[in-house]
N, C-alpha and C positions, 0 to 999 in steps of 0.2 A: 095781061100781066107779063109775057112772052117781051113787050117793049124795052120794059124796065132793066131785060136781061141782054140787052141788044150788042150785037158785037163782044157778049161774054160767051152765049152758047151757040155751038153749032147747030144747025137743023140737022135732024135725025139723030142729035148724039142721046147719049143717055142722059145727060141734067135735061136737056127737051123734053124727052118722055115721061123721067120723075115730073119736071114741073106741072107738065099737062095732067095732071094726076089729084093734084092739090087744088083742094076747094078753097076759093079762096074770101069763099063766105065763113069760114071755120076756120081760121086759124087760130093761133094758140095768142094769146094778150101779150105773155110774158115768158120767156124760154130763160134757163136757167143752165150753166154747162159746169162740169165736173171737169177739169180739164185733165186726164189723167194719160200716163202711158209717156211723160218723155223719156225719164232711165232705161226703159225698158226699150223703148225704139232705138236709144243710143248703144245700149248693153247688144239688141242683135245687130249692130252694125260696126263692134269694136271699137265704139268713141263714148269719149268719156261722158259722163252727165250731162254736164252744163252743152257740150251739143244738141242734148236734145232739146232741152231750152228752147234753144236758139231756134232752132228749128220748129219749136211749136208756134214760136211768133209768127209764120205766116201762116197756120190756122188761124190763129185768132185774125189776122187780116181778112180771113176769107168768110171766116164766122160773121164776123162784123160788117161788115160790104151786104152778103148774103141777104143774113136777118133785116137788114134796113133796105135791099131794093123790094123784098118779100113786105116790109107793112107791116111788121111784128113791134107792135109797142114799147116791150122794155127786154132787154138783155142782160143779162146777170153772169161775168165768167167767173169764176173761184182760181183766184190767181197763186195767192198766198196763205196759210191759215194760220193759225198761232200756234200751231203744234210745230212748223216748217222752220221754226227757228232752231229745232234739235238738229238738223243738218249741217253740214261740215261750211264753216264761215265762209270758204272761198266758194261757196254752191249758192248761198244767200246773195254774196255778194253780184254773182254774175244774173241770178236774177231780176236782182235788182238794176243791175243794169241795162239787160233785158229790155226792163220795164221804161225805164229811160231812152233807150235809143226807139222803143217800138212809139213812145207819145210825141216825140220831136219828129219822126217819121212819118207820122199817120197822124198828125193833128190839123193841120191842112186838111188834106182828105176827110175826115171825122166831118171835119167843119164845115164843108162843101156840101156834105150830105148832108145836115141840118141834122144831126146827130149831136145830143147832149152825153156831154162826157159826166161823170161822177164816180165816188168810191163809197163803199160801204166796209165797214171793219174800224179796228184803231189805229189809224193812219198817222194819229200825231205820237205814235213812238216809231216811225220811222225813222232812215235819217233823212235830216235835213235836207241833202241834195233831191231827196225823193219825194220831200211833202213839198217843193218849188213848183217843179215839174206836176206833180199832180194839182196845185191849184190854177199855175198855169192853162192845165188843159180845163179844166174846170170854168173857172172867167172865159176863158176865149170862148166855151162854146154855151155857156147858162142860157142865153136866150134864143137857143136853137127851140125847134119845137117836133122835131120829127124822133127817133127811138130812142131812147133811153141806154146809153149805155154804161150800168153799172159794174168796176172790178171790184171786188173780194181781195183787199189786205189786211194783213194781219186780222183774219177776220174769222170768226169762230161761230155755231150757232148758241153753243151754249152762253160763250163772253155774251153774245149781244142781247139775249135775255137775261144778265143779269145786269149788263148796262141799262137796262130797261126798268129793270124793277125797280133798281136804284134813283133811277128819276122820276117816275112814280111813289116810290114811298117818298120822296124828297117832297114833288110838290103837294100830295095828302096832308105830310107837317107840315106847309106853309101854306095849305089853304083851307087848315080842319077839317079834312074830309075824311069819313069812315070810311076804312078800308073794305067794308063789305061792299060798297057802290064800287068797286072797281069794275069793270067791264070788258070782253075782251078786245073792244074797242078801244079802251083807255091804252091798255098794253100794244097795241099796234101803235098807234099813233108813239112810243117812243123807241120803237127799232129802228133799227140803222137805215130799212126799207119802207119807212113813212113815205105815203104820197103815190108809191109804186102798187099794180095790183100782183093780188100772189102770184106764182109763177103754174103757169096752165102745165108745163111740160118742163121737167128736168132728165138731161142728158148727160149720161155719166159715160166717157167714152177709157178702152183698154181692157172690158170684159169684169171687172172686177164689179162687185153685187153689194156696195155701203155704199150710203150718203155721208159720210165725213163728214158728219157735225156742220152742214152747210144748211143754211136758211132753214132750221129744226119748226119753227114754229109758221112759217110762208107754205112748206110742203104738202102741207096736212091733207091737201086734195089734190094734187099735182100728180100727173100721169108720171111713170117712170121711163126713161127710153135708153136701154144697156145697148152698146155698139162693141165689139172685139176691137173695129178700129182705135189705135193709137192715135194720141190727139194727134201730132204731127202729123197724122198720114189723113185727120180730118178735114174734109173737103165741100165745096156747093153741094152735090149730089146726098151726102152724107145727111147736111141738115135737112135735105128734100124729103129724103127717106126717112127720117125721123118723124117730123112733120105727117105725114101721109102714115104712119104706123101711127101715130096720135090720134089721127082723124079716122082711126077706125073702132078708135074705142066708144063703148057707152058712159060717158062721165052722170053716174049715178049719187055725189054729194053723198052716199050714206044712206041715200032715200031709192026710191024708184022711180024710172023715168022713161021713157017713151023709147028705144034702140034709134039711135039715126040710123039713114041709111049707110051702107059700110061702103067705106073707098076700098078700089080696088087697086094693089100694089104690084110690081114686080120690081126687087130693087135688087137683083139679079144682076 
């Protein structure tokens, strides 16, 4: 796996030693990020908000490169939520922009890596200039086949269970079916994350202890993995160490289950 990172890591450095560390018969399907902690990198650095924005965009470059030389399935970042519209309009606005310069930036790249782009939330009350660009990246890259990369706009977990139910009781009136037959299969297949598997590991990076109404019904088994790191200051080594504190746990389902062997970490 060492290949895949060739000319990114040095020998002997510390992503070398995290890497070598990670099983790579065990990874996680599906990683899920919290992306937290720009204001707050900006605030200790005497610049305004929207720098730290700014500045979180090449995390997510390195998140995204990362999880996809790694062989991780699907990526889920939580970009926007529909609470983030109470922020002051020129803070939206520059995110939004953000979001535009990082898909005209990085969609090349995306593409090369046979990475499929998509969004999950209610994207069509964006504006317009935003739902372009994201169907842009979306067509150019649909018939990629290697990780999945899902962003979170306008995207809530509550909204998207009731956008769910709402089209399940929709097709029940249109197709007579007793609502006692629902199944919680029926209710998956109309989330915003059909098709995707749950998310094995969610990372909520800036030390703060809530899932934010992110993927409420996807989590329900999902390891937790809290980092003090500030996204912007999140980095390769960062998901490694994540990753590698994952794979020491016992994912026990609810049930009992045999302890795997425990990885051994220094992320020191």
């Amino acid at each position: 796996m060492l290949q895949d990172f060739a000319g990114l890591i040095e020998h002997g450095s510390r992503d070398e030693q995290l890497l070598n560390q990670i099983d790579f018969t065990r990874l996680p399907r599906h990683i899920a990020v919290i992306m937290d902690g720009n204001g707050r990198w900006a605030k200790r650095r005497h610049l305004p908000r929207v720098a730290g924005h700014r500045a979180g965009v090449e995390a997510v470059r390195s998140t995204v490169e990362t999880a996809a030389r790694l062989g991780i399935e699907a990526l889920t970042l939580y970009a926007f939520s529909v609470e983030n519209w109470k922020r002051p309009p020129f803070e939206i606005e520059a995110l939004m922009t953000f979001l535009k310069e990082y898909l005209r930036k990085e969609l090349d790249h995306i593409h090369r890596n046979n990475i499929r782009f998509q969004t999950i939330g209610r994207t069509y009350e964006l504006d317009e200039s935003v739902q372009f660009e994201l169907r842009s990246a979306m067509h150019r890259t649909a018939q990629n086949t290697g990780m999945i990369l899902s962003v979170a706009l306008n995207y809530g977990g509550r909204v998207e269970m009731t956008d769910a139910f709402r089209k399940l009781y929709e097709e029940c009136l249109r197709d007579g079916r007793d609502p006692a037959s629902i199944t919680e299969s029926d209710i998956e297949r109309h989330l915003y994350t059909c098709g995707l598997p749950d998310p094995d590991l969610m990372i909520r990076t800036s030390g703060e202890m809530r899932i934010s109404n992110f993927l409420l019904w996807q989590i329900a088994y999902a390891e937790i993995y809290l980092t003090d790191t500030l996204w912007p200051d999140f980095r390769r080594p960062d998901l490694f160490a994540a990753i590698i504190d994952y794979q020491k746990r016992d994912r026990r389902y609810g049930g009992l289950s045999a302890s795997p062997q425990r990885a051994v970490v220094n992320a020191s």
